[in-house]
DRENTORLO-645906 format. One record per atom (N, C-alpha, C): residue in one letter; z, y, x. Coordinates in steps of 0.2 Angstrom, whole numbers, plus 2048, in hexadecimal, padded with zeros to 3 digits. Layout:
BEGIN
aZYX;...
END
This chain:
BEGIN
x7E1878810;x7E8877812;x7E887881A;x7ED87B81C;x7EC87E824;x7F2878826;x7F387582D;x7F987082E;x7F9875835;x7FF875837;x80387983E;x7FE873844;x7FF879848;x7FA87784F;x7FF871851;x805874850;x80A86B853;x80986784F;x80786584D;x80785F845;x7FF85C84B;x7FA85F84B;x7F485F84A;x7F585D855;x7F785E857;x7F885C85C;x7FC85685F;x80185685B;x80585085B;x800849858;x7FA84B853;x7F6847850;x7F0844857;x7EF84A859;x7EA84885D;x7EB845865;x7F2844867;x7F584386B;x7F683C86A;x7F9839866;x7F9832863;x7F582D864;x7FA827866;x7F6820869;x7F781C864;x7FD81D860;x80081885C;x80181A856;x7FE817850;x7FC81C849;x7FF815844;x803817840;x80681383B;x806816831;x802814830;x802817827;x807813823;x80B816821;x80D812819;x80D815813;x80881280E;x80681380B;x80B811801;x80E8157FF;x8108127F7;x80B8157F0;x80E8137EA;x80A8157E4;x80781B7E3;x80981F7E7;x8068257E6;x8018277E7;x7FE8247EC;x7F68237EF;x7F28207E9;x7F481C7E6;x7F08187E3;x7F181C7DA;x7F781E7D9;x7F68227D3;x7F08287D1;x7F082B7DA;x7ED82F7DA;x7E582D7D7;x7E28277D8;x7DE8227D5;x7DB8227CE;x7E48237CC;x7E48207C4;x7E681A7C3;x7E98177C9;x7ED8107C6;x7F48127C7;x7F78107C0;x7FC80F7BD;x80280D7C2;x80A80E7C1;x80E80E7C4;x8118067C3;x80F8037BD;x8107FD7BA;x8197FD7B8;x81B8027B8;x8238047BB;x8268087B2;x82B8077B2;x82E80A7AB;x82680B7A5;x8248117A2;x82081079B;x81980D7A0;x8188117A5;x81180D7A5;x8128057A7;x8188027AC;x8167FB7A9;x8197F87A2;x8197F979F;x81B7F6797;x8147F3794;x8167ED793;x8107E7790;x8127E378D;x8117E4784;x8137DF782;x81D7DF77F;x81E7E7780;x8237E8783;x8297E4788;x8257E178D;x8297DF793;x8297E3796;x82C7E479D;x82C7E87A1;x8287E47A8;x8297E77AE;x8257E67B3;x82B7DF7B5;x8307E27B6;x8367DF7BA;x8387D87B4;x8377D97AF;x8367D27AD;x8327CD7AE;x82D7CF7AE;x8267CB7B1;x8237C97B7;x8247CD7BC;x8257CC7C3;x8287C97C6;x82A7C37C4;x82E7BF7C8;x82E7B87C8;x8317B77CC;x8307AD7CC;x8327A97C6;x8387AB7C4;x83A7A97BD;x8377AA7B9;x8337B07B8;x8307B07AF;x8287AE7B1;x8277AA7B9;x8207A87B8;x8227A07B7;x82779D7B9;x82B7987B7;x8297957B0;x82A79B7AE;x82E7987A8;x82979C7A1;x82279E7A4;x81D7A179F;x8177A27A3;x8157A17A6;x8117A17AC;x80A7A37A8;x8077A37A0;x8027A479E;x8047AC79C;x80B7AC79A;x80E7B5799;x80D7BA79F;x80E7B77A3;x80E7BB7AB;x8077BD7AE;x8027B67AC;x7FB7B97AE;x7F87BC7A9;x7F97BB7A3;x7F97C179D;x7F97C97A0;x7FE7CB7A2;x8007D07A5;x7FE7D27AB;x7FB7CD7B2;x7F97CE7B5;x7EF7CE7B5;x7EE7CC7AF;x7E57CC7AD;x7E67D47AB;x7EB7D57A4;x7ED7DE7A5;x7EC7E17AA;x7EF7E17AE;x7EF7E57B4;x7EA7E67B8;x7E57DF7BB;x7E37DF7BD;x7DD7E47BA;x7DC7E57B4;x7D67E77AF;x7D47ED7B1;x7DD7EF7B1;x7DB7F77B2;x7DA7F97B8;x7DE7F67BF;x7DC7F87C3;x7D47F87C7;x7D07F47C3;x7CA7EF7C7;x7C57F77C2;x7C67FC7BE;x7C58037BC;x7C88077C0;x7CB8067C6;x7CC80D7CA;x7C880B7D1;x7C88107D5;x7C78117DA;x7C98137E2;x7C88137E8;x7CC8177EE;x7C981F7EB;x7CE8227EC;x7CE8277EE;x7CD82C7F5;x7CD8337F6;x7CB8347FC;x7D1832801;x7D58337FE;x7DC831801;x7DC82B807;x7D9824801;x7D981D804;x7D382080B;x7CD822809;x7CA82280D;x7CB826814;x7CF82B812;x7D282E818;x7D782A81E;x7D9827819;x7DF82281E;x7D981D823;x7D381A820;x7CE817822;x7CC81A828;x7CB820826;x7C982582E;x7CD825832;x7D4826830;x7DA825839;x7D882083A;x7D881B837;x7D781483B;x7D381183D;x7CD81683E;x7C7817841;x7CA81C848;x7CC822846;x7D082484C;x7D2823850;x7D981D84E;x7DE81B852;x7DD816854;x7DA81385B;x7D780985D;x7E080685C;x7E680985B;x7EB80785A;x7EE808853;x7EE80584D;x7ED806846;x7F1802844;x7F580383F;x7F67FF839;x7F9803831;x7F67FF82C;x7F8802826;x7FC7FD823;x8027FF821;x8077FB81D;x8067FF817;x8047F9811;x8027FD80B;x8097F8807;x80D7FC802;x80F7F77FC;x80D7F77F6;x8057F77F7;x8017F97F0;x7FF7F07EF;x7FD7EF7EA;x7F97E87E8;x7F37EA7E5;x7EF7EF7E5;x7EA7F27E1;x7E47EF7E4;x7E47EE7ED;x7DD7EE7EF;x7DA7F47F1;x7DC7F87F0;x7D87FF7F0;x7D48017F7;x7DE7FF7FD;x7D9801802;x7D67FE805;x7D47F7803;x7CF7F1806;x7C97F6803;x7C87F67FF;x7C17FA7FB;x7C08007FE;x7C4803801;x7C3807805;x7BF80780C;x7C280080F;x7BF7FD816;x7C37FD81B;x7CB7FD818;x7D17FC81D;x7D27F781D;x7D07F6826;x7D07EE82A;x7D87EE82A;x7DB7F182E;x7E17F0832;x7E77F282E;x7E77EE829;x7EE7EE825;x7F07EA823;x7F87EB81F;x7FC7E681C;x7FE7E7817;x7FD7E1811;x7FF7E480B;x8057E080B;x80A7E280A;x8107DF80A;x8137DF806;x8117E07FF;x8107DC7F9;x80D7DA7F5;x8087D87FA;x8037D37F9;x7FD7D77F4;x7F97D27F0;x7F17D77EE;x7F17D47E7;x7F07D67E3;x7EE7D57DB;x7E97D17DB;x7E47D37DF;x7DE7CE7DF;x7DB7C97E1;x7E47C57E3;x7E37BE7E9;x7EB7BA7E5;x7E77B47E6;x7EA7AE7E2;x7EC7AB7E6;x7F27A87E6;x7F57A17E9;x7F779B7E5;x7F47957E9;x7F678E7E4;x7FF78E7E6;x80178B7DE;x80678A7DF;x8087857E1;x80477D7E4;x8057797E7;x8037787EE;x7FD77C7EF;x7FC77C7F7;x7FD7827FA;x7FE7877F8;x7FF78F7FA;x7FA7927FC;x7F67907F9;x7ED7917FE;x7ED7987FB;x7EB79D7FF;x7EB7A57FB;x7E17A37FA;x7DE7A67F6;x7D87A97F6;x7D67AF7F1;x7D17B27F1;x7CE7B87ED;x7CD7B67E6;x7CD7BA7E1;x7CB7B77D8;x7CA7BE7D8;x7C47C17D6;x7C37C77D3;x7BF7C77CB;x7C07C37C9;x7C07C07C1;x7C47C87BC;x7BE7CD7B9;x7C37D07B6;x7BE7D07AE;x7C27CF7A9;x7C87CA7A9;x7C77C27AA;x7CD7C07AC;x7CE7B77AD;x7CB7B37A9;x7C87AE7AB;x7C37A97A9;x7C87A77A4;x7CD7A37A9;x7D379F7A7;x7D87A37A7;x7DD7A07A4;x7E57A47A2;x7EA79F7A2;x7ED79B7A6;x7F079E7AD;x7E77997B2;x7E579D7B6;x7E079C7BB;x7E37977BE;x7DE7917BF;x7E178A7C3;x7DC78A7C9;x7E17857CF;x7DE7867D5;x7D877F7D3;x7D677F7DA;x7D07797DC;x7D57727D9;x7DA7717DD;x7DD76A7DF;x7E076A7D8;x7E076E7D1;x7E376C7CC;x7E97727C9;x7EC7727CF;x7F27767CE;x7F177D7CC;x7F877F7C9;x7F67897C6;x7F778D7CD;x7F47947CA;x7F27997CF;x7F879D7CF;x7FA7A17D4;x7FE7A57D1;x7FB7AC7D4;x7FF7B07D4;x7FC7B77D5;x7FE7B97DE;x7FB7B97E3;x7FF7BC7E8;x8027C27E9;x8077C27E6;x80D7C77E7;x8117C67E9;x8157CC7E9;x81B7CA7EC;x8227CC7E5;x8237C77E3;x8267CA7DD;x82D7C97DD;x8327CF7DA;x8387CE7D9;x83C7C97DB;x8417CA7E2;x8437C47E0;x8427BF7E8;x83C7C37E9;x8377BE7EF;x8397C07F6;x8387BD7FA;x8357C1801;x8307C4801;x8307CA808;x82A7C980A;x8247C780F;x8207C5812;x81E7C1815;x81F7C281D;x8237BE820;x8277BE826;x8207C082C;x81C7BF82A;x8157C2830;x8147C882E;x8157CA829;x8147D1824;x8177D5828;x81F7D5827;x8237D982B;x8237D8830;x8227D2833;x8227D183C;x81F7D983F;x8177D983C;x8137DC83E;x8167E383E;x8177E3838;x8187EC835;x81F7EF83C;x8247EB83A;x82A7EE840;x8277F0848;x8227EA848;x8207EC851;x81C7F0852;x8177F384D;x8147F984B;x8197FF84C;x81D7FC846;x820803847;x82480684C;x82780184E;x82B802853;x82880585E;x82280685B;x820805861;x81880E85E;x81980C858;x815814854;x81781B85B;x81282085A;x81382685D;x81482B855;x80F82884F;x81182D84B;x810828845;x81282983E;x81482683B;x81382A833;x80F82982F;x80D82A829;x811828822;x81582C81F;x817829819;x81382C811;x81182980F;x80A82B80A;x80B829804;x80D82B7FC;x80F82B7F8;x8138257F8;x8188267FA;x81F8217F8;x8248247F9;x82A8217F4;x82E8247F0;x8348237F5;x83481F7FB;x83881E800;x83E81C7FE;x83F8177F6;x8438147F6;x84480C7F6;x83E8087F4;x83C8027F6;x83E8007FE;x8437FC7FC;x8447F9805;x83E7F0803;x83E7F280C;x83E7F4810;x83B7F9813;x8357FB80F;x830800811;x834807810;x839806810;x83E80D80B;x84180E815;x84380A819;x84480C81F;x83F80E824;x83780D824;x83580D82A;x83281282B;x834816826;x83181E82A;x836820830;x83F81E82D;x845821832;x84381A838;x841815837;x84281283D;x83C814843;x836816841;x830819843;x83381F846;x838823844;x83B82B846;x83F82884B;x84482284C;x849822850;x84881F856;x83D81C856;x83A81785B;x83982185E;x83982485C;x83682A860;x83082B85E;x82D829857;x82582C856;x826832851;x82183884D;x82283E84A;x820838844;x82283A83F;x822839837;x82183D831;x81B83D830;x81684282C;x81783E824;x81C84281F;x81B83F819;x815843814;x811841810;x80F84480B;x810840806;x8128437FE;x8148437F9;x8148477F4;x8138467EF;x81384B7EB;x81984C7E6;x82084C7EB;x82684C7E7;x82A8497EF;x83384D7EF;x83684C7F3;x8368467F3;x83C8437F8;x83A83D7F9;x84383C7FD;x8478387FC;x84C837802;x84B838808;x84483780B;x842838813;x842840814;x84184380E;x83D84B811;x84184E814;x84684F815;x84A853818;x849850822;x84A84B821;x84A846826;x84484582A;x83D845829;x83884482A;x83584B82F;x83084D834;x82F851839;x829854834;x827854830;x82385582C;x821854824;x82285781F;x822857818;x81E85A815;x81A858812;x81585E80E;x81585A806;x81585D802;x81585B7FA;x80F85E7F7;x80C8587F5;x8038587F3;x8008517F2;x7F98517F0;x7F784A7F1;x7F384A7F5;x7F58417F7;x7F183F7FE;x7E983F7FE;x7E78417F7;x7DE8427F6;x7DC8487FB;x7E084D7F9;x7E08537FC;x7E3856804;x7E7854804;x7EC856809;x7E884F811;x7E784980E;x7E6846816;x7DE848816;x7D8847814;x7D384A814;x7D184F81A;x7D7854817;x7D685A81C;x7D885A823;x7E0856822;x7E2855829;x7DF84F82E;x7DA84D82D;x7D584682F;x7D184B834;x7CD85082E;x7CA856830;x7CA858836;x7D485B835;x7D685F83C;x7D685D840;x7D885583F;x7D9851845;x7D2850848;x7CB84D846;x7C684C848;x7C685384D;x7C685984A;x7C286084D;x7C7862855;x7CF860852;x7D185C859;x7D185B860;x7CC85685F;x7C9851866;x7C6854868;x7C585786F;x7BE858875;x7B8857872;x7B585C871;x7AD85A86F;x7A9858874;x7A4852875;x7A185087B;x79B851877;x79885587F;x79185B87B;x78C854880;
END
């Protein structure tokens, strides 16, 4: 894939590098959308499950479907995609990846400097002390998993319904807002809030590179649009970017 000499200089010119990443990095994977036919389980849907009220009020039904989940995803992998996001943030000593994946993927990758901002399929919070920690249990020992001190586990999400976590966002806006360039990576760019930060990244003044593999609300709007996947398409432009820099002989 060939990218414009401005694209490619605009990249290597860059102090300030902001990734946001949605389901389509991770489909690219082979995990599932969890969303209309593929989330159906048990013929629930996602949207009744996901939430504070149906963990209320069935709590053994919701881990039910999140041992599901977790099943299939702990069978996928990063892709080159995730790992290419890894490399700019090796690039950039100014980084940050806002992911709205709960997969893990691009922990397994080796990406330090991010925010999952709807939190991780793979980490549990008590529901009496809020202590978040790791359960990589696939499948669950226990159905619903209980913490130390007694009390149930819940899933760390962020589920329907919820906030999200006010350090999360903190971080992500001062990022963005202060980004020279700005990555939107398979997402549908309808999910608010993550559905405005590419236009607020464009109004702080940085370029906005979307890849996706289907328009998107932002395309039109965005300084850059290419429709393909992020396995293929970031890989190369890593590439560009590396071959870029001043060689020191």
């Amino acid at each position: 894939m060939e990218f414009s000499k401005e694209l490619i200089e605009i990249c290597r010119k860059a102090k300030s590098v902001v990734v946001l990443t949605g389901a389509g990095i991770s489909a690219e994977s082979g995990v599932p959308t969890f969303r209309g036919e593929d989330g159906l389980w048990k013929k629930y849907r996602a949207e009744e499950l996901a939430t504070p009220y149906a963990f209320a009020r069935d709590p053994k039904l919701v881990w039910e479907w999140y041992d599901w989940r977790r099943q299939i995803i702990s069978r996928c992998s990063p892709n080159p995609g995730h790992y290419a996001i890894k490399e700019l943030e090796n690039i950039y000593p100014d980084f940050l990846l806002i992911t709205q994946n709960v997969d893990g993927l691009h922990v397994k990758a080796g990406s330090k400097k991010l925010r999952e901002i709807h939190g991780n399929i793979w980490r549990v919070r008590c529901t009496a002390e809020g202590k978040v920690s790791e359960n990589l249990e696939v499948p669950l020992n226990n159905i619903p998993p209980m913490c130390e001190c007694g009390k149930m586990l819940r899933p760390h999400i962020v589920w329907f319904g919820e906030s999200l976590d006010a350090e999360d966002i903190r971080v992500s806006y001062k990022a963005i807002e202060k980004c020279n360039l700005f990555f939107s990576i398979g997402t549908s760019a309808l999910v608010q809030p993550a559905a405005s930060f590419a236009m607020l990244a464009k109004e702080n003044n940085a370029s906005v590179f979307e890849i996706n593999r289907e328009p998107t609300p932002i395309s039109d709007l965005v300084d850059y649009s290419v429709m393909g996947r992020a396995g293929e398409i970031l890989p190369e432009l890593v590439k560009e970017i590396v071959n870029s820099f001043p060689k020191i002989s």
